[in-house]
ZAKOL-575241 format. One record per residue (C-alpha): x, y, z; residue in one letter. Coordinates in steps of 0.5 Angstrom, whole numbers. Layout:
BEGIN
<rec><px>X</px><py>Y</py><pz>Z</pz><baza>a</baza></rec>
...
END
This chain:
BEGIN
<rec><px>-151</px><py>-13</py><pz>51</pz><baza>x</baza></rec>
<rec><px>-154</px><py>-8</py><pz>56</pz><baza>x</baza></rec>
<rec><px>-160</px><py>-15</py><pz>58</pz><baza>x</baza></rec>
<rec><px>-153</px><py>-20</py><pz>58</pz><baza>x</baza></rec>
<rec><px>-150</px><py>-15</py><pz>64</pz><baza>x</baza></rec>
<rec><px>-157</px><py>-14</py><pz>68</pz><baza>x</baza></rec>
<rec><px>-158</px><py>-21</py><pz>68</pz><baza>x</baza></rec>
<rec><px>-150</px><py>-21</py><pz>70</pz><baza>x</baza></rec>
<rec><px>-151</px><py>-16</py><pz>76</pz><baza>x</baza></rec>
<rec><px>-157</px><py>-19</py><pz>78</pz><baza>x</baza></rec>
<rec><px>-154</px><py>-27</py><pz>79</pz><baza>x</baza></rec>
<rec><px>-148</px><py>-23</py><pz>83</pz><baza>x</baza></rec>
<rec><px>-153</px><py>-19</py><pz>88</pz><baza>x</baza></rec>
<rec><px>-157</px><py>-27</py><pz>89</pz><baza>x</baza></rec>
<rec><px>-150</px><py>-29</py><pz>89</pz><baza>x</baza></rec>
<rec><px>-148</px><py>-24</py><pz>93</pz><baza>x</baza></rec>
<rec><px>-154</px><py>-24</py><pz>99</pz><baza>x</baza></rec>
<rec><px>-153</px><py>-32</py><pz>100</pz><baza>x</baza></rec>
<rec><px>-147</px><py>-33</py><pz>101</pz><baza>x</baza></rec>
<rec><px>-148</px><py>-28</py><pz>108</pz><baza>x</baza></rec>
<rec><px>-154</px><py>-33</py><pz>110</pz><baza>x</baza></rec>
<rec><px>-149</px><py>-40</py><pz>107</pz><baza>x</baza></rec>
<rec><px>-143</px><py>-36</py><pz>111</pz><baza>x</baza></rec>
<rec><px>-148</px><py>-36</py><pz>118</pz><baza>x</baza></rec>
<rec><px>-147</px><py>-43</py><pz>121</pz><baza>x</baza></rec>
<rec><px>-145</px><py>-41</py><pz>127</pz><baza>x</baza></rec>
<rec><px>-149</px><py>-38</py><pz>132</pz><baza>x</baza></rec>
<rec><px>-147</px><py>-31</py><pz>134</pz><baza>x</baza></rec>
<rec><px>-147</px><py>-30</py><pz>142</pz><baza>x</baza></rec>
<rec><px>-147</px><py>-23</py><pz>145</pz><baza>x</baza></rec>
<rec><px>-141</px><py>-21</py><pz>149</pz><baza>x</baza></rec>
<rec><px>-141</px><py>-22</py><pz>156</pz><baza>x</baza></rec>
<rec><px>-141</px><py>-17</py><pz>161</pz><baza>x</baza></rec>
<rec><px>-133</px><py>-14</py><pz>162</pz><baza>x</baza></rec>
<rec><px>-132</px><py>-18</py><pz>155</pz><baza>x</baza></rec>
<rec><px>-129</px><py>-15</py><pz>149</pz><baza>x</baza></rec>
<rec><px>-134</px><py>-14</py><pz>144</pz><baza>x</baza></rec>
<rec><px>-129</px><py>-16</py><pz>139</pz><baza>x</baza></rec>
<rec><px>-124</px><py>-22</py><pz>140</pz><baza>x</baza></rec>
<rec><px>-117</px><py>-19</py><pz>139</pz><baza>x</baza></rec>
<rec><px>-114</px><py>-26</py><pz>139</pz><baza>x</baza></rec>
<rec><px>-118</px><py>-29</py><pz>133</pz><baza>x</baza></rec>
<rec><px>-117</px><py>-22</py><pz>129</pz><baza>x</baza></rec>
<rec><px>-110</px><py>-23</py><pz>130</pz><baza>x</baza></rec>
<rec><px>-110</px><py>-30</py><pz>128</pz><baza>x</baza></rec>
<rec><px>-114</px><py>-29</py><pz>122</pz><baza>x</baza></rec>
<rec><px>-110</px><py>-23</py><pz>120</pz><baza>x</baza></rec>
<rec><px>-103</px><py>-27</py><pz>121</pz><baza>x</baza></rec>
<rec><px>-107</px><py>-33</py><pz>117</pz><baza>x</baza></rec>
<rec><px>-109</px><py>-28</py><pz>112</pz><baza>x</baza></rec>
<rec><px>-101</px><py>-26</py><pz>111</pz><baza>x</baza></rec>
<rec><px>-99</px><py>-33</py><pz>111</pz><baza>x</baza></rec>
<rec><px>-103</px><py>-36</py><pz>105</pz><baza>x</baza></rec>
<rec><px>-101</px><py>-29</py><pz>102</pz><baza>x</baza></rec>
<rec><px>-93</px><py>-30</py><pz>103</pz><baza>x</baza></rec>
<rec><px>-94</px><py>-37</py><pz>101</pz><baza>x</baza></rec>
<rec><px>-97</px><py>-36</py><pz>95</pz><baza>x</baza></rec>
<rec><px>-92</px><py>-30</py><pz>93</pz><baza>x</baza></rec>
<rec><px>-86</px><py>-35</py><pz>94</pz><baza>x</baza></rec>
<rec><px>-90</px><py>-41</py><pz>90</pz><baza>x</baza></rec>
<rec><px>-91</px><py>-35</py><pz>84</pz><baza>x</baza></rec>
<rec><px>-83</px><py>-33</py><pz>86</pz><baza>x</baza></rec>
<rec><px>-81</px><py>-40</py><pz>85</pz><baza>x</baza></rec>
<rec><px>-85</px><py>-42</py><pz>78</pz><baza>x</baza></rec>
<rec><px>-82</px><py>-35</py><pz>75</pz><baza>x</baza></rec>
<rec><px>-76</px><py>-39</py><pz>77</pz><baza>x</baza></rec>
<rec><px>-77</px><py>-46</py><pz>74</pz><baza>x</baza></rec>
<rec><px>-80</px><py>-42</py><pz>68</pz><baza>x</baza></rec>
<rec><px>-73</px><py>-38</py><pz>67</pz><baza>x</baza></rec>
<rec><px>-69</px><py>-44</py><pz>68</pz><baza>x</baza></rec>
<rec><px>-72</px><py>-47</py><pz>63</pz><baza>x</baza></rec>
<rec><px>-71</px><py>-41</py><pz>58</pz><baza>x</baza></rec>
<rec><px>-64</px><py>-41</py><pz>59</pz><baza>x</baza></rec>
<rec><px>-63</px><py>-49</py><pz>58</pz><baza>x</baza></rec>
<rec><px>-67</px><py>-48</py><pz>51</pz><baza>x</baza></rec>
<rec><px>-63</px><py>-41</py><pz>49</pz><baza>x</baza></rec>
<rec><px>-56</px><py>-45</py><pz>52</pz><baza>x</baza></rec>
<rec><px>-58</px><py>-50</py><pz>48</pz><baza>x</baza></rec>
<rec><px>-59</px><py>-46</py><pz>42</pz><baza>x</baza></rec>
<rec><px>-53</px><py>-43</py><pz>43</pz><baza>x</baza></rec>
<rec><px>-49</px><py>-49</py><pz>44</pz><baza>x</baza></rec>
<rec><px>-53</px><py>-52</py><pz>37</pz><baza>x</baza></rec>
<rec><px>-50</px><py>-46</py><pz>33</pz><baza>x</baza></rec>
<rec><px>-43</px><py>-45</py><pz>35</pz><baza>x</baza></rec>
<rec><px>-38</px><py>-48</py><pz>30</pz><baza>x</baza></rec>
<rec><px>-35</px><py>-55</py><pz>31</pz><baza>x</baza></rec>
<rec><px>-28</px><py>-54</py><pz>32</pz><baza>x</baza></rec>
<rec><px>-22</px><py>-54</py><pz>27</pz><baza>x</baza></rec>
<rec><px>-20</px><py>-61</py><pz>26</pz><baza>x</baza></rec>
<rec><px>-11</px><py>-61</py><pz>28</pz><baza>x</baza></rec>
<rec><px>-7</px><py>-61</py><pz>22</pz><baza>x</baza></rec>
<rec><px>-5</px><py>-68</py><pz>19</pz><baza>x</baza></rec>
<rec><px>2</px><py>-65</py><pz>19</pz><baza>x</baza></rec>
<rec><px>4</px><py>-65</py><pz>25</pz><baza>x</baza></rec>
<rec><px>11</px><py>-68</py><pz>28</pz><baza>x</baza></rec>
<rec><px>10</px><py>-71</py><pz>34</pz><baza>x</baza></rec>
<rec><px>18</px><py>-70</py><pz>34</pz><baza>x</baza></rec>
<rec><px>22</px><py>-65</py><pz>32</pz><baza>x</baza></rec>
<rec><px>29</px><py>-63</py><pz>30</pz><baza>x</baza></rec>
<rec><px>36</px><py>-61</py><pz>34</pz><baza>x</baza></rec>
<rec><px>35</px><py>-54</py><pz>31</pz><baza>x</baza></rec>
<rec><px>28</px><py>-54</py><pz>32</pz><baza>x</baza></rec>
<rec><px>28</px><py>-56</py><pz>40</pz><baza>x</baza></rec>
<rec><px>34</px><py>-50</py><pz>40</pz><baza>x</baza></rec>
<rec><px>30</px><py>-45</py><pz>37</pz><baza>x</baza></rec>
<rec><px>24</px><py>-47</py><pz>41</pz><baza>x</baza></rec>
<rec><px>28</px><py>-46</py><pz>47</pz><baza>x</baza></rec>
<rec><px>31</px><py>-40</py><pz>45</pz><baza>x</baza></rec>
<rec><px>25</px><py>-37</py><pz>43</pz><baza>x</baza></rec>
<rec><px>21</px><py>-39</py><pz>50</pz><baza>x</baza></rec>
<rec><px>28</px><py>-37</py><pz>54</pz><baza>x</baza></rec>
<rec><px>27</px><py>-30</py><pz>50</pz><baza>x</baza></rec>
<rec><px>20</px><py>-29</py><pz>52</pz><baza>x</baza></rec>
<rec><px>21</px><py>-31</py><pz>59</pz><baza>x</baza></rec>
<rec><px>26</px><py>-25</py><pz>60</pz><baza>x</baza></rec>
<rec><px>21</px><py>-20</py><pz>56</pz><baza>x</baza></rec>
<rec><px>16</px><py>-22</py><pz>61</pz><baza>x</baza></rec>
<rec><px>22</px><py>-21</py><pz>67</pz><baza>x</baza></rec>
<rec><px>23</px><py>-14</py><pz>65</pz><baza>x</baza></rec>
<rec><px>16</px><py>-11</py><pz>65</pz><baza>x</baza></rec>
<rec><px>14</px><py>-15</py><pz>70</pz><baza>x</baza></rec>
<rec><px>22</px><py>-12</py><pz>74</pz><baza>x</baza></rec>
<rec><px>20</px><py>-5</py><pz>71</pz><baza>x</baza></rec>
<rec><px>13</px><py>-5</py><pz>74</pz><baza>x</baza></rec>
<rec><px>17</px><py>-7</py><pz>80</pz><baza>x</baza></rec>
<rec><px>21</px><py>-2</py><pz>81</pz><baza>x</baza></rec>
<rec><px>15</px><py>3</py><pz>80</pz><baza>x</baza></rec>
<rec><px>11</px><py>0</py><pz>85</pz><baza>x</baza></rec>
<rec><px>17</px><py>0</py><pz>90</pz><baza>x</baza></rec>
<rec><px>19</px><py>8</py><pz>88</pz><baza>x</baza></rec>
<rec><px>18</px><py>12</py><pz>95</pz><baza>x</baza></rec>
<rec><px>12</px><py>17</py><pz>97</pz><baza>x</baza></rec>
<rec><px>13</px><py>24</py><pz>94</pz><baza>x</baza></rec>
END
C-alpha cells in the first residue's frame, strides 16, 4: 500500500512540474517602463471569467436538483393516485323523479336551512356592527 501512494505522489510531482512548462506557450515579456507589473484589466477579467463558469455551473446543479425533484414527485403523485380507492358506484335505486311530498319536504328542508344560515349569519352581523366600547 505505502509503495502504491509513493508511486502515486511521485506521478503527481512529474505531473505537477509538466504542466508549468505545458502551460508556458506564451512568451512572458518584461513591463515596460511606467507600466503596471500586473495587467489589472486581465485580472479583472480572469476573475470575472472564473465567477462566471462558477455561477453557471451553480445554476446547471440548481436546475438538475430541480428536474430530479419533479420527477420525484410525478413518481410519488403516481403512486399516490395508484393507491386511492376507486370511488363508490351511485346507488342503483336512484329516482330521477320524485313525488309531490317528497319535492315539498325537500323544499322544506332547504328553506329551513336557508334561515338557520340567515340567523347566524345576522347574529354575526349584528356583533360586528356593535360600537367601540
Amino acid at each position: 500500500m505505502f509503495a502504491a501512494m509513493t508511486r502515486l505522489s511521485a506521478l503527481a510531482i512529474l505531473l505537477a512540474l509538466a504542466a508549468p512548462a505545458a502551460a508556458s506557450a506564451q512568451v512572458w515579456e518584461p513591463p515596460r517602463p511606467g507600466q503596471a507589473p500586473v495587467d489589472y484589466n486581465r485580472y479583472q477579467a480572469d476573475q470575472n471569467r472564473y465567477e462566471m463558469e462558477r455561477l453557471r455551473a451553480q445554476a446547471d446543479q440548481r436546475e438538475a436538483f430541480a428536474r430530479q425533484l419533479e420527477s420525484e414527485a410525478a413518481q410519488r403523485r403516481q403512486q399516490i393516485e395508484s393507491a386511492r380507492q376507486p370511488a363508490p358506484a351511485p346507488a342503483s335505486d336512484y329516482r330521477g323523479l320524485r313525488s309531490l311530498e317528497e319535492e315539498r319536504a325537500a323544499r322544506q328542508a332547504a328553506t329551513a336551512s336557508r334561515q338557520a344560515t340567515a340567523d347566524g349569519v345576522g347574529q354575526i352581523d349584528a356583533w360586528l356592527d356593535r360600537p367601540p366600547r
